[in-house]
C-alpha positions as CSV (number, residue, x, y, z in Angstrom):
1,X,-0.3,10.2,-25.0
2,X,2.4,12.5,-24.2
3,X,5.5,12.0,-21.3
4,X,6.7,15.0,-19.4
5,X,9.0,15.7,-17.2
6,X,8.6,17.4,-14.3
7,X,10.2,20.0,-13.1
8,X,10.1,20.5,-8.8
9,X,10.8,23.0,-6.5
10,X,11.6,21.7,-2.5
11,X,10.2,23.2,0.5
12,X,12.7,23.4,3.2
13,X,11.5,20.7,6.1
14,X,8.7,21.6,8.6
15,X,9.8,23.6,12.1
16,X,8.3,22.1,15.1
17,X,6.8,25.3,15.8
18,X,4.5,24.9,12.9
19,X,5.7,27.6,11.0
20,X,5.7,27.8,7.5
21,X,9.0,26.3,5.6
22,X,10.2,28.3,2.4
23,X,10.1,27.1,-0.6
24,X,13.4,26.7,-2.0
25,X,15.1,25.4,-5.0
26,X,17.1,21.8,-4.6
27,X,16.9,18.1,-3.6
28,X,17.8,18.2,0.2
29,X,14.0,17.2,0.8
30,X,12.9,15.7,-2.3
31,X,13.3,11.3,-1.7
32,X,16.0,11.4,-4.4
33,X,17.1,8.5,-6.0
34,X,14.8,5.7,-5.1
35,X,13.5,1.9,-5.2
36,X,11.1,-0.7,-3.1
37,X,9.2,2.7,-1.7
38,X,5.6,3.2,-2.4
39,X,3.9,6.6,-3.0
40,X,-0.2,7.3,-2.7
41,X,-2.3,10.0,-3.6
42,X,-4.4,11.8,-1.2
43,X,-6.9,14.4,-1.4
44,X,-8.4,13.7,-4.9
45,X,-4.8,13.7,-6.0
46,X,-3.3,16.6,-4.5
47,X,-0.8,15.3,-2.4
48,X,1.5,12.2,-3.4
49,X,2.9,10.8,0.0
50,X,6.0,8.2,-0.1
51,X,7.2,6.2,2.1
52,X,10.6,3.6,2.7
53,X,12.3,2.2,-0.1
54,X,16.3,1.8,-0.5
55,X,17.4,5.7,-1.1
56,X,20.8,8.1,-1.0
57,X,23.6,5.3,-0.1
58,X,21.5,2.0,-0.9
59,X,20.1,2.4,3.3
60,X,16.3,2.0,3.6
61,X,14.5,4.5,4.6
62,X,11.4,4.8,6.5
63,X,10.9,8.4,5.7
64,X,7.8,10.5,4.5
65,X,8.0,12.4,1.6
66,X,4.9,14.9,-0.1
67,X,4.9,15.8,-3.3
68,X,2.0,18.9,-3.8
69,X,0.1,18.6,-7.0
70,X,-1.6,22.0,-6.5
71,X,-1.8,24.0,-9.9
72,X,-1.5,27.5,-10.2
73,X,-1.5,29.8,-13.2
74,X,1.9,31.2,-14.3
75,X,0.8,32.9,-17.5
76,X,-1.6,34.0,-20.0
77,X,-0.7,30.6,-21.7
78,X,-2.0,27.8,-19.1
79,X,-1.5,26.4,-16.1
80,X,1.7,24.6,-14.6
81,X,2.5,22.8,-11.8
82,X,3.9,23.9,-8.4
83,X,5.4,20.7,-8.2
84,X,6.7,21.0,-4.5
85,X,8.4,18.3,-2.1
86,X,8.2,18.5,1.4
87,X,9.4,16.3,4.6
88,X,6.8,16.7,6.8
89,X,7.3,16.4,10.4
90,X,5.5,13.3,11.1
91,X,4.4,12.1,14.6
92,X,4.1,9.2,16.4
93,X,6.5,6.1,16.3
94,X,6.8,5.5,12.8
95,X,7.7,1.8,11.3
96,X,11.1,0.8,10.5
97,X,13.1,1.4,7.7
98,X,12.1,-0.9,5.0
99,X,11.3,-1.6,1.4
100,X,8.6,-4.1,-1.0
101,X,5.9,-3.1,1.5
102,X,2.5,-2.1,0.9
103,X,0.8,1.0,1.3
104,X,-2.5,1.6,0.7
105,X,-5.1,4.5,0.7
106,X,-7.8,4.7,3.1
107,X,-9.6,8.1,3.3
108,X,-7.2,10.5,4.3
109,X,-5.3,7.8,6.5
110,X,-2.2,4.9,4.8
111,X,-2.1,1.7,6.5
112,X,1.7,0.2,5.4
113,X,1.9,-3.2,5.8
114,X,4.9,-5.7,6.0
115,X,7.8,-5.5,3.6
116,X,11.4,-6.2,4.4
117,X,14.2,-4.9,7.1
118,X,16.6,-6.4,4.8
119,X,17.5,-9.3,6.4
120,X,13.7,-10.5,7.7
121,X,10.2,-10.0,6.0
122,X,7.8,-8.0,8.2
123,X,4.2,-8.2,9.3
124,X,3.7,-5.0,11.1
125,X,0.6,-2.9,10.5
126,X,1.3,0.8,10.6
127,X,-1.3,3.6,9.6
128,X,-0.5,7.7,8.6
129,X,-3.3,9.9,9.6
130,X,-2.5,12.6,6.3
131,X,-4.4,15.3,8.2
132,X,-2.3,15.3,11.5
133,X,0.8,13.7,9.9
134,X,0.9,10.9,12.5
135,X,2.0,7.4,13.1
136,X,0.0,5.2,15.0
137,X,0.1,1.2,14.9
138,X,-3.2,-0.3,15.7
139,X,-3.4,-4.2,17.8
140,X,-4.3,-6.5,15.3
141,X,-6.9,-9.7,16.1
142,X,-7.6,-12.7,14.3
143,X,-5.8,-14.9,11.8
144,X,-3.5,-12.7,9.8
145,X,-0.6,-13.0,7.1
146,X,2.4,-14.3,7.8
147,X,5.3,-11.8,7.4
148,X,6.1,-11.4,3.5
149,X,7.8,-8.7,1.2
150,X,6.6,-8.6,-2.5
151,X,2.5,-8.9,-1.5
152,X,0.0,-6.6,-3.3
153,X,-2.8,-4.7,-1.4
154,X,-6.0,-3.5,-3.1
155,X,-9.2,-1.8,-1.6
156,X,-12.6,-2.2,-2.2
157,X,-14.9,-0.3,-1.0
158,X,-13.3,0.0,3.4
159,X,-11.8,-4.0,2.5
160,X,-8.2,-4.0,2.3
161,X,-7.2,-7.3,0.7
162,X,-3.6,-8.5,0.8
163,X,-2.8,-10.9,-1.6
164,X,0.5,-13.4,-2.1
165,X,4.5,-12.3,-1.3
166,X,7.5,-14.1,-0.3
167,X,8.0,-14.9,3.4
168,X,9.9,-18.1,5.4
169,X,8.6,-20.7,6.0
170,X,7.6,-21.9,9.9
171,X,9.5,-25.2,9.7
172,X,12.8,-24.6,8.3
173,X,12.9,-20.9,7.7
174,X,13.3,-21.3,4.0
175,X,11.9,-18.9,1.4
176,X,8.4,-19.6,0.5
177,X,6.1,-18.2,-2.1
178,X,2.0,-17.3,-1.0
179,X,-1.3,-17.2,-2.7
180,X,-3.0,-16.8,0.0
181,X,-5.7,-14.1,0.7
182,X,-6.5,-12.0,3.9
183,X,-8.8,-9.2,4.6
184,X,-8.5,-6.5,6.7
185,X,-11.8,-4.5,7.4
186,X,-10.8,-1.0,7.8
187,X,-13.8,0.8,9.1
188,X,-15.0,-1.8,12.0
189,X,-12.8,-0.8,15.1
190,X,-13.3,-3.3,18.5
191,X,-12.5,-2.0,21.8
192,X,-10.7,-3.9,23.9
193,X,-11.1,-3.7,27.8
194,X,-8.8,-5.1,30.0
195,X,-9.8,-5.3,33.7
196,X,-6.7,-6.4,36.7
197,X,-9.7,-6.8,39.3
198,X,-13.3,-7.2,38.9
199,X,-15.2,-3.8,39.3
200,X,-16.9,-4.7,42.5
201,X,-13.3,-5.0,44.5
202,X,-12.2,-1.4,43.6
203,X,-14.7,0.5,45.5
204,X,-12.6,3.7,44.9
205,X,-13.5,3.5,41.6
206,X,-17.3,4.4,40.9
207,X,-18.7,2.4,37.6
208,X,-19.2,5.3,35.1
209,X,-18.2,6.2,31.5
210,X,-14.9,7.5,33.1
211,X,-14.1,4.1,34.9
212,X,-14.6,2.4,31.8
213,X,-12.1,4.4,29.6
214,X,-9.6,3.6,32.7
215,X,-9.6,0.0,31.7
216,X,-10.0,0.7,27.8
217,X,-6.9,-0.8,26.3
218,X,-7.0,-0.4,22.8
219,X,-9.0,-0.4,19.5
220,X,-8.0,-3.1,17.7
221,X,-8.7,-4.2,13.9
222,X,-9.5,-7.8,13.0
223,X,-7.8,-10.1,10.3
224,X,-9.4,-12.8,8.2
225,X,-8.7,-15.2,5.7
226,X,-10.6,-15.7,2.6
227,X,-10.7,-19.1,1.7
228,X,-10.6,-19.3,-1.8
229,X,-11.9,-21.8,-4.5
230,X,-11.6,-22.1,-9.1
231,X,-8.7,-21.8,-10.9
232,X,-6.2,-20.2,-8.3
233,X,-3.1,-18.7,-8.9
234,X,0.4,-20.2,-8.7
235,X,2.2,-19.1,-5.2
236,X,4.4,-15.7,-5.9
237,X,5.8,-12.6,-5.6
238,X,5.6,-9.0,-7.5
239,X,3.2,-9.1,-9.1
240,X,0.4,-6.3,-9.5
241,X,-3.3,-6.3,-8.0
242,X,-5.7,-3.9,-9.4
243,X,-9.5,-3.5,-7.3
244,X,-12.5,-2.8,-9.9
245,X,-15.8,-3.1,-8.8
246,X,-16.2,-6.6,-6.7
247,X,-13.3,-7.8,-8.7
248,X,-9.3,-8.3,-8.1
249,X,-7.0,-8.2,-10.9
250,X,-3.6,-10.3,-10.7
251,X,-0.8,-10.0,-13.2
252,X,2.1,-10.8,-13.2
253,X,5.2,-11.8,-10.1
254,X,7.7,-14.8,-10.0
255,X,8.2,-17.6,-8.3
256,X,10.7,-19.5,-6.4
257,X,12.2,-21.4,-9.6
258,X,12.7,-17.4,-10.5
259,X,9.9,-18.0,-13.2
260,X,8.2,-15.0,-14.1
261,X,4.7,-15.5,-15.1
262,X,2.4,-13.3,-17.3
263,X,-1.0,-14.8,-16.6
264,X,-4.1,-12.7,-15.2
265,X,-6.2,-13.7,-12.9
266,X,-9.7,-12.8,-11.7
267,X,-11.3,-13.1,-8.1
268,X,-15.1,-11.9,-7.4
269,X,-14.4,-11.2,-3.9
270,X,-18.1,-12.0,-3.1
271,X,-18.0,-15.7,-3.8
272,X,-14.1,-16.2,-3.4
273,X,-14.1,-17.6,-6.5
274,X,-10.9,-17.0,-8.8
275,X,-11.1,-17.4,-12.7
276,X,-8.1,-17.2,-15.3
277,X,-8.9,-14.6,-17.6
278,X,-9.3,-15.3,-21.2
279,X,-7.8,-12.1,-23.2
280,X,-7.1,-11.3,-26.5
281,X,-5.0,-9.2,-28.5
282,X,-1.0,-8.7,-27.3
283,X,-0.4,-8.4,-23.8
284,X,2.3,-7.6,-21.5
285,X,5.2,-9.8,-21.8
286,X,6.5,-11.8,-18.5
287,X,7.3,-9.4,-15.9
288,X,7.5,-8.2,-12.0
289,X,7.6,-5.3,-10.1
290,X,5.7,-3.8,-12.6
291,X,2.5,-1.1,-11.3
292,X,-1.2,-1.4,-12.5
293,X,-4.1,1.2,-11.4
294,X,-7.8,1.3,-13.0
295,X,-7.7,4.2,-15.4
296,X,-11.4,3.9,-16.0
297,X,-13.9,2.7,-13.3
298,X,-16.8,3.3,-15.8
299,X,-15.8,1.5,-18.4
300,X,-13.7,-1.2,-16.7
301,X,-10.4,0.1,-18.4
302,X,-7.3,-1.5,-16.5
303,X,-3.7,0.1,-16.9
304,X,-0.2,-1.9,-16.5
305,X,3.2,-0.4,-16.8
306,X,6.8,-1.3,-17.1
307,X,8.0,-4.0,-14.6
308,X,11.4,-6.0,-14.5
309,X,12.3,-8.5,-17.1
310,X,14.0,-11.9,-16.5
311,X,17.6,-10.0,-17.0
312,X,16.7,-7.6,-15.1
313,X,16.6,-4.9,-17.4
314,X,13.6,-2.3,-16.4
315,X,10.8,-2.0,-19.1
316,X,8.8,0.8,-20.2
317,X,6.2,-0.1,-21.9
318,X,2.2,0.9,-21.1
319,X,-0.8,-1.8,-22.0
320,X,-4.7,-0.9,-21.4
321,X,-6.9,-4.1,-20.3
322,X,-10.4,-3.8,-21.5
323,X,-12.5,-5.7,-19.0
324,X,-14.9,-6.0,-21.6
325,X,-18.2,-7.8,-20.3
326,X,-17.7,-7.8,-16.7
327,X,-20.2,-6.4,-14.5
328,X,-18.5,-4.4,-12.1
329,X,-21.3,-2.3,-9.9
C-alpha cells in the first residue's frame, strides 16, 4: 500500500447563467481546512461531494463542495488525476450550517441527516439531487430519531439505518447517549392529500387528475424503529457503522463517562438480532471519530482507519476485518 498526495487544481464557482467556470489554480473554492463535514462519492466514484463541517475561521459551514475524480492522460507514462474542486451552485433551501451529521448515498441523490448547530443537535432530513444540484427537504412520518450529533448511517440495499449519537434528553435536557435503531426506507414515497372542503362543495372544481394534484400536499417518507434483541450495544457516540450484505458493523464511539470503547458489534438486520463479534488477531485500539467502508463486498473484507484517541491526539493507523464465515448474500 502506498500514500499519495494529491495534488488539485480549483475551478472558479459556477455562474448562474450556466456557463462553464475556468479552471484555475488555488484554494478560493476548494473546502480548505476542515472537520465534522462528510464527503460521498457519486457516479461510481467520480465525484466526491462534501458538505458542513467547521471550516476557514472555526464557523460551520453548510456549503457544497465537488471534488472531480475524472482521469485523463498526461503522458506517454500513465495517467494522473485532474483532481478538480468546484462550488457548485446548488438550489433549493439548503440545511443549516452544521457539523457530526450524516450523509449518506442514495443513487445519485444525499439525504443529510441531523448533526449539530453548535449549540443544539438536529433532526432535520435534507436530500441533494447530484444531477440537478438541488436541495429539497422531504415531510417526514412516523416514529423517528430524536435529534443527535455523532450517529452513524449505513445503507442496505434502498434502507437507510441510523444508528446511536448524542442528543438531550426530554426531561431535563441533559446529554444523553443512544443505541437506538431507526430505518428510513428510501424508495417508498406516500402522497399526502390535504382537502379544506370535501369535493362535492367546490362545484367549480370538476374531480379529475388535475383537481387532485390541487390538493396534493407533499410526498412524504416514513420513519420506523427497529426494535432490537441479543447482545446490544452500550449507548454512544462516534463510532463507525459499516453495511455488508444483511449485516451492520459497529466499532468503536464513547460514552458519557468519556469512555471510549473498542468492541464490534454485529446486527442481521433481518431478525434484529445483534451479536458481539468474536475476533482474533490485533485490532484497532479504543477510538472515535474514526471512518470504516467495506473494501471487499465479495469476500466480506471490512476497512477501519485512524480515529481520535482518549488524549485527543488523531491516529493513523489502517486495520482490515476479515468477516470470515459470515454469509453475506
Amino acid at each position: 500500500m502506498k500514500w499519495e498526495r494529491v495534488q488539485v487544481k480549483v475551478k472558479a464557482k459556477e455562474t448562474p447563467d450556466g456557463k462553464k467556470p475556468a479552471v484555475r489554480r488555488g484554494g478560493a473554492h476548494g473546502p480548505g481546512r476542515k472537520w465534522g463535514h462528510t464527503c460521498n462519492a457519486v457516479k461510481s466514484g467520480r465525484l466526491l461531494y462534501v458538505f458542513g463541517g467547521y471550516g476557514r475561521d472555526d464557523c460551520q459551514t453548510n456549503d457544497v463542495h465537488v471534488f472531480d475524480t475524472n482521469r485523463e492522460r498526461k503522458s506517454a507514462v500513465g495517467l494522473m488525476a485532474k483532481q478538480t474542486w468546484s462550488k457548485p451552485m446548488v438550489k433549493g433551501t439548503a440545511p443549516t450550517p452544521r457539523d457530526s451529521h450524516t450523509c449518506t448515498t442514495v443513487g445519485s441523490k444525499l439525504f443529510v441527516f441531523g448533526g449539530t448547530d453548535g449549540n443544539s443537535p438536529l433532526k432535520d432530513l435534507h436530500i441533494l439531487d447530484t444531477v440537478t444540484n438541488q436541495w429539497s427537504t422531504p415531510i417526514t412520518k412516523g416514529d423517528g430519531p430524536a435529534a443527535r450529533e455523532g450517529h452513524s448511517a449505513a445503507l442496505i440495499g434502498t434502507r437507510l439505518f441510523v444508528f446511536g449519537g448524542c442528543g438531550r434528553s426530554p426531561d431535563d435536557m441533559e446529554e444523553t447517549y443512544f443505541n437506538d435503531l431507526y430505518i428510513l426506507e428510501t424508495s417508498k414515497f406516500f402522497v399526502v392529500f390535504t382537502l379544506i372542503y370535501p369535493l362535492t362543495l367546490i362545484e367549480s372544481v370538476p374531480y379529475n387528475r388535475q383537481s387532485i394534484e390541487c390538493y396534493m400536499r407533499l410526498y412524504t417518507l416514513v420513519w420506523k424503529e427497529l426494535r432490537t434483541t441479543g447482545q446490544k450495544l452500550i449507548p454512544r457516540a462516534g463510532h463507525t457503522t459499516v453495511a455488508l450484505g444483511k449485516y451492520l458493523f459497529v466499532f468503536g464511539g464513547f460514552t458519557d463517562d468519556r469512555k471510549l470503547f473498542d468492541d464490534l458489534h454485529v446486527l442481521h438486520v433481518e431478525s434484529g438480532i445483534w451479536t458481539k463479534a468474536t475476533t482474533t488477531g490485533e485490532g484497532p485500539s479504543p477510538r472515535f471519530s474514526l471512518a470504516g467502508d467495506c473494501a471487499d463486498p465479495e469476500k466480506g473484507i471490512l476497512l477501519f482507519l485512524g480515529g481520535c484517541n482518549e488524549n485527543l491526539e488523531a491516529l493513523e493507523d489502517m486495520y482490515y476485518l476479515d468477516t470470515g464465515s459470515l454469509e453475506c448474500p
